[in-house]
C-alpha positions as CSV (number, residue, x, y, z in Angstrom):
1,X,0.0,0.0,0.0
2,X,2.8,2.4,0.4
3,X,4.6,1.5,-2.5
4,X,1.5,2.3,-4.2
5,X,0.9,5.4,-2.4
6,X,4.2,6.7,-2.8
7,X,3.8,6.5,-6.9
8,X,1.0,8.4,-7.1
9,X,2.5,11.4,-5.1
10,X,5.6,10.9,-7.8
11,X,2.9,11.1,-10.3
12,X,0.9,13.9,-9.1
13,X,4.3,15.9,-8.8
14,X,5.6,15.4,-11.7
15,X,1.9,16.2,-13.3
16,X,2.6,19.4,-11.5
17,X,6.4,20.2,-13.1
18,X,5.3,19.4,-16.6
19,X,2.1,22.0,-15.7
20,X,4.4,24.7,-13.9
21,X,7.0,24.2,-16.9
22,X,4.3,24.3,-19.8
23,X,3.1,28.0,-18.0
24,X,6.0,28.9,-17.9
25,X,7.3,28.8,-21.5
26,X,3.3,30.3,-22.5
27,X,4.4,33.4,-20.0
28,X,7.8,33.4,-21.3
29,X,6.7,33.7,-24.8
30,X,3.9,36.3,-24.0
31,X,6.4,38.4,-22.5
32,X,8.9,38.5,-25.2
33,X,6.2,39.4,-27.8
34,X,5.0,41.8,-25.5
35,X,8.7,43.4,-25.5
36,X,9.3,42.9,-29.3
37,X,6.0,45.1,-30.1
38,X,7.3,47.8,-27.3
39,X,10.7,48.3,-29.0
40,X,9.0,48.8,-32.1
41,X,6.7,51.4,-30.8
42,X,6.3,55.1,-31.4
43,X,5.9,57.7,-29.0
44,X,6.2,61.4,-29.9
45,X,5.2,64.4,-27.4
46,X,4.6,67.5,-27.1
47,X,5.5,69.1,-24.2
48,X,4.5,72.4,-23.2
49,X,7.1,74.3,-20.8
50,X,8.6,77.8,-19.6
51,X,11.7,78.8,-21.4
52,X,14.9,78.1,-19.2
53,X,16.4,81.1,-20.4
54,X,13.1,83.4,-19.3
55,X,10.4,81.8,-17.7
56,X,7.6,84.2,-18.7
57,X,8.6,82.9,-22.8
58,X,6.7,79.5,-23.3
59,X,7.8,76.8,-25.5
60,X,6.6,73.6,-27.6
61,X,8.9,70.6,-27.3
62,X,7.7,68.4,-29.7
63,X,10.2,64.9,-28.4
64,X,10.3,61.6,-30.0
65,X,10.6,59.1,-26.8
66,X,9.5,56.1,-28.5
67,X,12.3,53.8,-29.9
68,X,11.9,53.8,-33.5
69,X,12.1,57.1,-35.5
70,X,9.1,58.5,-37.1
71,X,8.6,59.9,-40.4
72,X,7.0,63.3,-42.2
73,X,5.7,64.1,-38.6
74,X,2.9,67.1,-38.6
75,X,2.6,69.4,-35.6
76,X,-1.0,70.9,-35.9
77,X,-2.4,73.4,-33.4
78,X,-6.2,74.6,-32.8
79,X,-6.8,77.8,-30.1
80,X,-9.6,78.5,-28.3
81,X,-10.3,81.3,-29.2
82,X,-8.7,80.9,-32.3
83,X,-6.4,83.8,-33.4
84,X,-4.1,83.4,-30.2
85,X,-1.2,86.2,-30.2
86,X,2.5,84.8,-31.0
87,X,5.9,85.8,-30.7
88,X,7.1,88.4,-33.1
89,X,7.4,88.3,-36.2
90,X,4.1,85.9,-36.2
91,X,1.1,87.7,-35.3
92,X,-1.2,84.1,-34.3
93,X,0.5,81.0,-33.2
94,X,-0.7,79.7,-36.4
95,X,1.6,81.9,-38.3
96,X,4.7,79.4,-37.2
97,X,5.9,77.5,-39.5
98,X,6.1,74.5,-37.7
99,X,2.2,74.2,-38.0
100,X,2.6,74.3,-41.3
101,X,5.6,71.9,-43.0
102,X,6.3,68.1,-41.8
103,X,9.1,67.2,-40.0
104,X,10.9,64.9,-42.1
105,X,12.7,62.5,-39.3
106,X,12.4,62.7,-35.5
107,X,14.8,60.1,-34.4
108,X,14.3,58.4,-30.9
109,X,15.5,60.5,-28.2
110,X,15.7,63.5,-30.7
111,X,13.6,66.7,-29.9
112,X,12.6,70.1,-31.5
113,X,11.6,73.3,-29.6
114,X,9.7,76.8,-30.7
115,X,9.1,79.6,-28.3
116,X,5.3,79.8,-28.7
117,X,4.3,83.5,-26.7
118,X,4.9,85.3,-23.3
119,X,3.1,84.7,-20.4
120,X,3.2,88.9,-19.3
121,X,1.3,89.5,-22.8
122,X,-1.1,86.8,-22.6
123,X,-1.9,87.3,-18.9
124,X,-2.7,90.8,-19.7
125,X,-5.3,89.5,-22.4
126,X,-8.7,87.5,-22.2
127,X,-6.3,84.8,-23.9
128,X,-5.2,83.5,-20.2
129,X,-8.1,81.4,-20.5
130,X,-7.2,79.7,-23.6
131,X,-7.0,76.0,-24.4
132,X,-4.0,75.2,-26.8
133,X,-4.4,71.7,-28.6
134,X,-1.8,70.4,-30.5
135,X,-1.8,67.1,-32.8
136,X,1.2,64.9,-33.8
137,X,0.5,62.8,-37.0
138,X,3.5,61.1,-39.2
139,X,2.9,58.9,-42.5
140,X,5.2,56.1,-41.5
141,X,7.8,54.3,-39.1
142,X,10.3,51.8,-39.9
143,X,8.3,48.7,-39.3
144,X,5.5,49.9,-41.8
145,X,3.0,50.5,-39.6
146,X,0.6,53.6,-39.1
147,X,-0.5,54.7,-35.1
148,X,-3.5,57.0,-34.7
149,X,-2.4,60.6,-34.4
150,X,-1.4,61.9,-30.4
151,X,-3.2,65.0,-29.1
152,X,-1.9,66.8,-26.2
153,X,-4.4,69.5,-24.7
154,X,-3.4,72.8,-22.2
155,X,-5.7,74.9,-20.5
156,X,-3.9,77.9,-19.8
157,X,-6.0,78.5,-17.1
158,X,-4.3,76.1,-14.9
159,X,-0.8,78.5,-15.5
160,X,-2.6,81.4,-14.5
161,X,-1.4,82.1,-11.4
162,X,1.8,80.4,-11.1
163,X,4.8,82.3,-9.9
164,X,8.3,81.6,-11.5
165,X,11.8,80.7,-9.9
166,X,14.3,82.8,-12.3
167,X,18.2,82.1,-11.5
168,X,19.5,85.5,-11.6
169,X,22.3,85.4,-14.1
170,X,25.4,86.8,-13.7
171,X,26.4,90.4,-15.7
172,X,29.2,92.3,-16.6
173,X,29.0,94.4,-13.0
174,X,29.4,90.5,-11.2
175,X,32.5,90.3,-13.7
176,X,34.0,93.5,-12.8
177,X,33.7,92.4,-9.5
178,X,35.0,89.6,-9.7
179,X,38.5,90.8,-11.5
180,X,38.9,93.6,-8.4
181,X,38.6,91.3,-6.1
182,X,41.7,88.8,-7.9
183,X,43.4,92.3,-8.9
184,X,43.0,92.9,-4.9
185,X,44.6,89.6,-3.2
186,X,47.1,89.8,-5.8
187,X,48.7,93.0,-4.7
């Protein structure tokens, strides 16, 4: 009886290997289809940010983070209201040329920017209230296939009252300064 005993647990655990083996290889293979679609997947933003350089100046950073590179990528934008002010020398944001040509290659990683308009103008304005929309479409990738075209919305409300942290940068007076003070320690 424990002979017989004994090779049905061998049976039963081995039925058990072969099942935790066969799910196994099914999740194994899932998962490496799963990561072969992914690194052949598109992903381009736009990003909508203050300008480094002067934080009331706002720009469009339109970035390819996917990893494939996309090609003859359009960069459409819609205002509400529609003829939103832009930087000199375009009257409406519509005016930039970016909204109007295609991109011919955005590599992964790779990004372009455009200062868009200042936040002292616009806040001045009844535009503060505005909603930007901007839509990325391209013709093609590498791998042939076509991805519906990515919208990215801002409400310019939201940046309405926000306050900016501007790093003073240093003039010619900090320079001048500066040089006294070496011209001073080495007398």
């Amino acid at each position: 009886m424990c002979i017989g005993q004994s090779i049905d647990m061998t049976g039963i655990f081995s039925g058990l290997v072969a099942l935790a083996t066969v799910t196994y290889a099914v999740l194994t293979v899932m998962m490496w289809r799963e990561m072969r679609y992914t690194n052949k997947r598109s992903n381009i933003q736009a990003i909508f940010e203050a300008s480094p350089s002067y934080a009331p100046l706002t720009k469009l950073i339109i970035k390819n983070v996917g990893c494939i590179p996309v090609y003859e990528l359009t960069i459409s934008i819609s205002t509400e209201p529609p003829d939103f002010p832009g930087l000199r020398p375009y009257n409406f944001l519509k005016d930039i040329p970016l909204f109007h040509r295609s991109v011919p290659v955005l590599c992964e990683n790779q990004e372009i920017s455009t200062l868009l308009f200042s936040f002292l103008e616009i806040k001045k304005t009844p535009f503060v209230d505005s909603i930007l929309t901007f839509k990325l479409s391209y013709k093609k990738t590498p791998n042939g296939k076509t991805y519906p075209p990515q919208i990215y919305s801002y409400d310019l409300a939201v940046y309405k009252g926000l306050s900016y942290l501007i790093e003073e940068e240093k003039g010619i007076k900090d320079i001048v300064k500066s040089l006294e003070g070496i011209a001073g320690k080495l007398k």
